[in-house]
Structures are given as structure tokens and as C-alpha cells.
C-alpha positions in Angstrom: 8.4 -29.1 -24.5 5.3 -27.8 -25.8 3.2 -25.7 -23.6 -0.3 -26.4 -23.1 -2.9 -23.5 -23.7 -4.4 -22.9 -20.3 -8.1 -24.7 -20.1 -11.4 -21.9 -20.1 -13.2 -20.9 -17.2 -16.5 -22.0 -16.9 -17.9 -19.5 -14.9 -16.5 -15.9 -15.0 -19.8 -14.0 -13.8 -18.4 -13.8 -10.1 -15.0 -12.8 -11.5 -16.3 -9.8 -13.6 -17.6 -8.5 -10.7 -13.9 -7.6 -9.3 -13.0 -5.2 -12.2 -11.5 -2.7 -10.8 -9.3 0.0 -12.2 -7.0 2.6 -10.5 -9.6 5.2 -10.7 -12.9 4.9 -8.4 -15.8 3.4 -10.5 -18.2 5.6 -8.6 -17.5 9.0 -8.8 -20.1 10.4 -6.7 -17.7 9.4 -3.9 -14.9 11.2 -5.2 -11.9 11.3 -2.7 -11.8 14.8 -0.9 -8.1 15.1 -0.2 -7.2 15.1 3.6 -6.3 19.1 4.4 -5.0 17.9 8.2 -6.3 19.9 11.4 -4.7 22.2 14.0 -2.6 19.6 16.5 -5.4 18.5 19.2 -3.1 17.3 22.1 -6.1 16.5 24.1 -7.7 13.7 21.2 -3.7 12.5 21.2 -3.2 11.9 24.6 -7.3 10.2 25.0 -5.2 7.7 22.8 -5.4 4.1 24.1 -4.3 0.5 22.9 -5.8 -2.4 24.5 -3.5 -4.5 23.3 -4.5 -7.8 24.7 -8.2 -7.2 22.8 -6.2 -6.2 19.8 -4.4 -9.7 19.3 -7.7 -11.4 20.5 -9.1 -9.9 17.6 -6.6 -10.5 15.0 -5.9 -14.1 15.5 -9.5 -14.8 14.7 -8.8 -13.4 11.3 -6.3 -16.1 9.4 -8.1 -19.0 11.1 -11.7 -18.3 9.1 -12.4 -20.8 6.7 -11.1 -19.0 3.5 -12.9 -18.0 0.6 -12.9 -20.3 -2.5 -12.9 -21.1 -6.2 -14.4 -17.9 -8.3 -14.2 -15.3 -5.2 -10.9 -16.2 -4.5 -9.9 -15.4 -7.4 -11.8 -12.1 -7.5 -10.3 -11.3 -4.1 -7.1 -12.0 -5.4 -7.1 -9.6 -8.4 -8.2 -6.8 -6.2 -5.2 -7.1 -4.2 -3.0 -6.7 -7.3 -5.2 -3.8 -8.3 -3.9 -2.3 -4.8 -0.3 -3.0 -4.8 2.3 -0.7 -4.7 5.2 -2.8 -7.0 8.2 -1.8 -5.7 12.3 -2.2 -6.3 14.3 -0.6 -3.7 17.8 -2.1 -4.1 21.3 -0.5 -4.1 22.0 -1.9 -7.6 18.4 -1.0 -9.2 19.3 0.6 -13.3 17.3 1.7 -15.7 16.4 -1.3 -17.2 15.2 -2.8 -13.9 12.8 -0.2 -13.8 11.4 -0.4 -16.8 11.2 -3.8 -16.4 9.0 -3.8 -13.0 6.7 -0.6 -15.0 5.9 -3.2 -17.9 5.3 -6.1 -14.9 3.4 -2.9 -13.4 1.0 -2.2 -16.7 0.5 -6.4 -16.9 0.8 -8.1 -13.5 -0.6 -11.1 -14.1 0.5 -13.0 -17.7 -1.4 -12.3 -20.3 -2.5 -15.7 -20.8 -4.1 -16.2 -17.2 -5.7 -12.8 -17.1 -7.4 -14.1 -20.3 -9.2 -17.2 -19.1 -10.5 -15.2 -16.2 -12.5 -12.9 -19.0 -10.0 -10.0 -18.7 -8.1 -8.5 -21.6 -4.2 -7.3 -20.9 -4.0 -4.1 -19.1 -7.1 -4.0 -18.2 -6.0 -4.3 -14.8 -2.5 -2.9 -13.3 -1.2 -2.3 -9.8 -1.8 1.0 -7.9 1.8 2.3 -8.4 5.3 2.1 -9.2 7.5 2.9 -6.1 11.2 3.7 -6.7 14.5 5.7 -5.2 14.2 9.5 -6.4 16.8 8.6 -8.7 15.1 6.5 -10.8 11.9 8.7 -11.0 12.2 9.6 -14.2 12.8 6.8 -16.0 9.8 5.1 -14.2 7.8 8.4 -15.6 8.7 7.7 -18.9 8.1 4.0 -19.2 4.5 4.6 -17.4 3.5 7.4 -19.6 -0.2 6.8 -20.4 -0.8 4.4 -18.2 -2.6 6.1 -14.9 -0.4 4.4 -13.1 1.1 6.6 -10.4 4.9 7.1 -9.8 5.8 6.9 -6.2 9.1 7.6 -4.6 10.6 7.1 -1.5 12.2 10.2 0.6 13.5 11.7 3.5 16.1 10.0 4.4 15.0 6.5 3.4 14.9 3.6 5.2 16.3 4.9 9.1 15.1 9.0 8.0 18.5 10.4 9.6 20.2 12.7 6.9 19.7 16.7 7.5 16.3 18.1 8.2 17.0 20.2 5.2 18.1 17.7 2.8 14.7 15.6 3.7 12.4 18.6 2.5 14.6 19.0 -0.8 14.6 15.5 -1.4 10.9 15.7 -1.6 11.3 19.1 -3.8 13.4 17.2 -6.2 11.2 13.9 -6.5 8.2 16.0 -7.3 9.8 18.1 -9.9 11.2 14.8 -11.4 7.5 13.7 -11.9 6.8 11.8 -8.6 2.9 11.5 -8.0 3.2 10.0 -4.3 5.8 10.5 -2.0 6.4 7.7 0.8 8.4 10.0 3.5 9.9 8.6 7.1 9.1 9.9 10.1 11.7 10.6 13.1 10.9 7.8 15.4 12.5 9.6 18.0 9.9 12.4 18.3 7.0 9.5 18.9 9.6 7.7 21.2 10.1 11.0 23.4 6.5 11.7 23.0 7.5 15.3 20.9 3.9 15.5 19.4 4.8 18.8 18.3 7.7 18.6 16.6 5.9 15.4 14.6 3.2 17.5 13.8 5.4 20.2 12.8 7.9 18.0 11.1 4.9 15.7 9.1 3.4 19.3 7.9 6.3 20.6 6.8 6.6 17.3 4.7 3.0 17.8 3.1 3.8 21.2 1.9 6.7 20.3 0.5 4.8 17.6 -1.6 2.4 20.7 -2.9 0.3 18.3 -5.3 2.1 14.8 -4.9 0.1 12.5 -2.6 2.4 12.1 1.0 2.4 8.8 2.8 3.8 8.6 6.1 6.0 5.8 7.2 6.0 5.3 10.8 8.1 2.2 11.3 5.9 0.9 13.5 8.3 -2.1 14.7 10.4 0.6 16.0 7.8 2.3 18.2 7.4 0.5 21.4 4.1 0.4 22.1 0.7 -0.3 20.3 -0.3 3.1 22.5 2.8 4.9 20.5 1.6 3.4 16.8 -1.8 4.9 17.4 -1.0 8.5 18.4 1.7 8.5 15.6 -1.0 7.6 13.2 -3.2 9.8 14.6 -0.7 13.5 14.4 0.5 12.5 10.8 -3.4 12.3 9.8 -3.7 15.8 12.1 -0.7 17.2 9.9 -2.0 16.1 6.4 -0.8 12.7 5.6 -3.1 11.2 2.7 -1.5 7.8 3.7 -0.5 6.1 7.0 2.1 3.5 6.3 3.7 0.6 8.6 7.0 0.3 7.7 9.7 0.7 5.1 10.3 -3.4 4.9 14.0 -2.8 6.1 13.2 -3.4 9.9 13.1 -6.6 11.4 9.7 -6.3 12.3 7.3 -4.7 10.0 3.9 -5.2 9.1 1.5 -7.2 11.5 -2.5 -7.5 11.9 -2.2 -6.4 15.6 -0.3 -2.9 14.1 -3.1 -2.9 11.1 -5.8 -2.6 13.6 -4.2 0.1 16.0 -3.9 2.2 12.7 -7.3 1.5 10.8 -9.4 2.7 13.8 -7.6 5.8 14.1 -8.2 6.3 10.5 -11.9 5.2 11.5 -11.9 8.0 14.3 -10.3 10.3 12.4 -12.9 10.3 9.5 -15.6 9.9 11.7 -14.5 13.6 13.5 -13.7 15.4 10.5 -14.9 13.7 7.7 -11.2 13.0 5.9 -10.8 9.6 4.7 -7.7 8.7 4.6 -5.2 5.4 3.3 -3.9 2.9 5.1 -0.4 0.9 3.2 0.8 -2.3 5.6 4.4 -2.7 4.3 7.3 -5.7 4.4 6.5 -9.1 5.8 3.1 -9.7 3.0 4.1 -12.7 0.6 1.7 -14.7 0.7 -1.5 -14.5 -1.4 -3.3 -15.9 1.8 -2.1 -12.9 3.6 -3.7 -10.2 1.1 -7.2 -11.9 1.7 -6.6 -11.9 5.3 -5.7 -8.0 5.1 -8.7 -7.1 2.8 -11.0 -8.8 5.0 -9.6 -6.8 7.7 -10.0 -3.5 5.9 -13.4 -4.6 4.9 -14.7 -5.4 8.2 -13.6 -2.4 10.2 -13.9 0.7 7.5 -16.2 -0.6 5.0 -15.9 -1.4 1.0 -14.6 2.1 0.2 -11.6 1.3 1.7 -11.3 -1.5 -0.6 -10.3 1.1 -3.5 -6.5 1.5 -4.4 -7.1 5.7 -4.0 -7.3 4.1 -0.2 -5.4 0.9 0.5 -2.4 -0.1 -1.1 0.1 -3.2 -0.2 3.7 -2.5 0.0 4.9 -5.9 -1.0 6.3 -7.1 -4.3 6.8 -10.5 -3.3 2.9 -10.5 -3.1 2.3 -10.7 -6.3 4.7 -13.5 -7.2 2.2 -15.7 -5.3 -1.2 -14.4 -6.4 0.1 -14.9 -10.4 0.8 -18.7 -8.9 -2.8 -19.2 -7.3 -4.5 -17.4 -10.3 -3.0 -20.0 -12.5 -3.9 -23.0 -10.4 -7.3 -21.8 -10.2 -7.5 -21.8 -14.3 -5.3 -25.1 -14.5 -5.3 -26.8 -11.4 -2.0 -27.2 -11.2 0.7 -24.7 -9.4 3.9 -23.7 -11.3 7.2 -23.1 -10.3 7.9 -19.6 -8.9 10.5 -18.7 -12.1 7.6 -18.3 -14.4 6.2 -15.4 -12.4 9.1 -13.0 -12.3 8.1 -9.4 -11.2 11.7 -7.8 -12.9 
């Protein structure tokens, strides 16, 4: 059967507002790069999470009547713009990668992108994140791009193996090209309440990352407590993080809005003390192109459009983008298509 050449879009002037590449269009506002502080136990242990105001506030989020038409479709390619395509799988090769860096450089077909008055590669996700193994050839197959290589260390997913095999790991992922590195904390220390040794643990792992970007996983379904998610936050910002993560995706409970809040307004209090800003990267769980407006509109509300910028928010969800290519399309055909045509690898 013949395929039919997707129908124009009338009205694009809302939509060329949302170009937005990697790099921050105002550079005025440059990102000054967060140096961390000398450990202040007394901030960390002020530390509270009211958690019944917390879910209060997040389940008025979803319920909002949702943005339509044109502005959808602008909010949806800004979440693209900021996510973090991913393939962490035991049986990843070489050809898998290269086949998510290509879906990486064009993440939304060619054809769609076009009838929302955008040219191919004019917008990409924020990064490519891979096992150190397979740094490399994600390097190579991104070469010219901008778009960052980021790989996963420590010890990933449960951040177990030798405290000296962790820092090497990160070593070896930097020399192999890595731009970001997404490292796991030891939920223990949090669980115990061992401030210092996360401190001391979360520095060591920025140092190690010299000029690669380091964003910290806390595994925040593991934590316990909303209290316990906020000081975690709060000592890997103290010890240099340039990212606070949620999760790795691999524990049953990752990513939540009542979790995105505890962490965003330490980030809030954080830059407000010292003037770091700092990103925030909800992980696992995020499929749903419903869901990305519902986090950007978070993120917009409680620290402002800067935050809005890939350099500062990412999404740690490939699934994600399955479903935005799908509601892109309907928007320019008014029809949804089957989820096969919008592979991500």
C-alpha cells in the first residue's frame, strides 16, 4: 500500500517558538559548573519532608486540563530535546548502538519533523547513555553531532562491586570518550544516615570524572523516606554532583512526582545559598508523552524556564519517545499509528 504524504501544518508560528538545541540559546546565562561546598551537617540535618503536602501537591499536577493543538506539540519536542536515549541491556552490540546514535541525531521521522517547519537534525536528544563498554563505538557514530556520550558507572544498577573498581570504572569511561558519567550511590550510607562517608564517597566520584559531567543516582525507591531522598540530594549537590538523578530504572519503584518535588526544592535551596544551579534527571517509570508534559510543567513551576534547558533537565526514559513520535504524528495527520513505525533501535 501506498503511503500517504503527511498533510501541512497550517500554523507553525507557535511551534517555531520551541526550537531548541543542545546548547543554551542565551549565552549570557552560561552554566557555571557546580564546584560543591565543604559538608554542612547542620543545613542536612534542618532537612524536612512533609510528605502529606508533597502528594497534595503533586496530584494536582496530571489532573490540569492539558495543553493542546500547536503548544502541545511544542511541549512535546522540548521533551525530546531533553532526553537522555538510552540501551542498557545485557545483549546490547555494536550495531544496536549505532542504531539508537542515528535514532539519537533524528528522533522524530524525518517526515513529521518536516510538517512541523523543522528540517532533520535540527533537533536531537540531550545524550546517548550506554555501558562503558560500548562508549566508544557511541563516540564514533556521534562524532560531530554535539550530542554528548553518557555512560553508566560504579557498579551499575545495585553500586556493590569494590570501592576501587567504581573509581576506575569512571577512569576508564572518561578516557574512552565519555562526556557524562551517571554513577550510583551506596544506599546504605543514606539508609544508616553516614553523611560523611556519602559526601566523601560522591566527591571522590567527581574527581574522578575530572571534566566529564557526574550525575548522581540515588535510587530513590530504595531510600525509605521522602526525609532520606532530600538530604541525599542535598550531600551529592554539597560534594559536586552537576546532576541529581532518581533511579537507575532497574528498581521496582523509580521515578514519581512526590520524589521530583523532594529533589527540585533542594536544588531550589541549594542554588538559592550558593548560587550553583544544578540538574535534575527523573528516571524509569516515564512512557507516556502525557507524563513529560506533566514533568516539564513541574520543573517550570517550581525553578523557573532555565530549568527547561537540556544543560539542566534531562529524562531518563527511552520508551518516552516512542509515544511523543506517535502524538507528533497524530497532531499533523489526525490519525495515531501503530507503535512498530516508531522504533527507537
Amino acid at each position: 500500500m501506498k503511503t500517504q504524504p503527511l498533510p501541512e501544518v497550517k500554523n507553525h508560528r507557535r511551534i517555531q517558538l520551541c526550537r531548541l538545541p543542545n546548547k543554551v540559546k542565551d549565552q549570557t546565562d552560561k552554566l557555571l559548573r557546580n564546584s560543591g561546598i565543604k559538608l554542612d551537617l547542620d543545613w542536612v540535618t534542618s532537612v524536612q519532608a512533609n510528605t502529606s503536602a508533597i502528594e497534595r501537591r503533586c496530584k494536582t499536577l496530571p489532573g490540569r486540563r492539558s495543553i493542546k493543538k500547536a503548544n502541545q506539540a511544542a511541549w512535546l519536542l522540548k521533551s525530546v530535546s531533553c532526553i537522555d536515549l538510552t540501551t542498557l541491556s545485557g545483549d546490547d552490540t555494536e550495531n544496536r548502538v549505532r542504531r539508537l546514535c542515528r535514532k539519537g541525531r533524528i528522533p522524530v521521522r524525518a517526515d513529521i519533523l518536516q510538517k512541523l517547519g523543522f528540517q532533520p537534525g535540527s533537533i536531537t536528544t540531550a545524550a546517548i547513555c550506554v555501558y562503558h563498554e560500548m562508549v566508544r563505538p557511541a563516540v564514533r557514530s556521534l562524532e560531530g553531532s554535539g550530542i554528548p556520550v553518557a555512560a553508566v558507572s560504579t557498579g551499575f544498577p545495585a553500586g556493590l562491586s569494590p570501592y576501587s573498581l567504581r573509581l576506575s570504572e569512571i577512569g576508564e569511561s572518561v578516557k574512552a570518550g565519555a562526556d557524562e558519567i551517571d554513577v550510583v550511590i551506596s544506599r546504605r550510607h543514606v539508609l544508616s544516615q553516614n553523611w560523611n562517608a556519602l559526601y566523601d564517597e560522591m566527591k571522590a566520584f567527581r574527581e574522578a570524572c575530572g571534566d566529564a559531567h557526574l550525575k548522581a543516582i540515588l535510587a530513590t525507591g530504595e531510600l525509605g523516606t521522602l526525609r532520606n531522598v532530600a538530604r541525599a540530594s542535598l550531600i551529592c549537590m554539597m560534594a559536586g554532583a552537576d546532576f541529581i538523578k532518581t533511579s537507575t530504572g532497574k528498581e521496582s519503584v523509580n521515578a514519581t512526582l512526590s520524589v521530583s518535588l523532594a529533589m527540585i526544592r533542594q536544588i531550589r535551596d541549594y542554588f538559592e545559598r550558593t548560587g550553583f544551579k544544578v540538574g535534575y534527571k527523573p528516571a524509569g517509570g516515564i512512557s507516556k508523552a502525557k507524563d513529560a508534559l506533566t514533568y516539564l510543567s513541574l520543573i517550570k513551576e517550581e525553578l523557573g524556564n532555565r530549568w527547561l534547558q537540556p544543560d539542566l533537565f534531562r529524562f531518563g526514559a527511552s520508551s518516552l519517545l516512542g509515544d511523543i513520535e506517535r502524538q507528533l504524528e497524530h497532531f499533523v495527520t489526525g490519525h495515531y499509528s501503530a507503535s512498530y513505525r516508531h522504533a527507537i533501535a
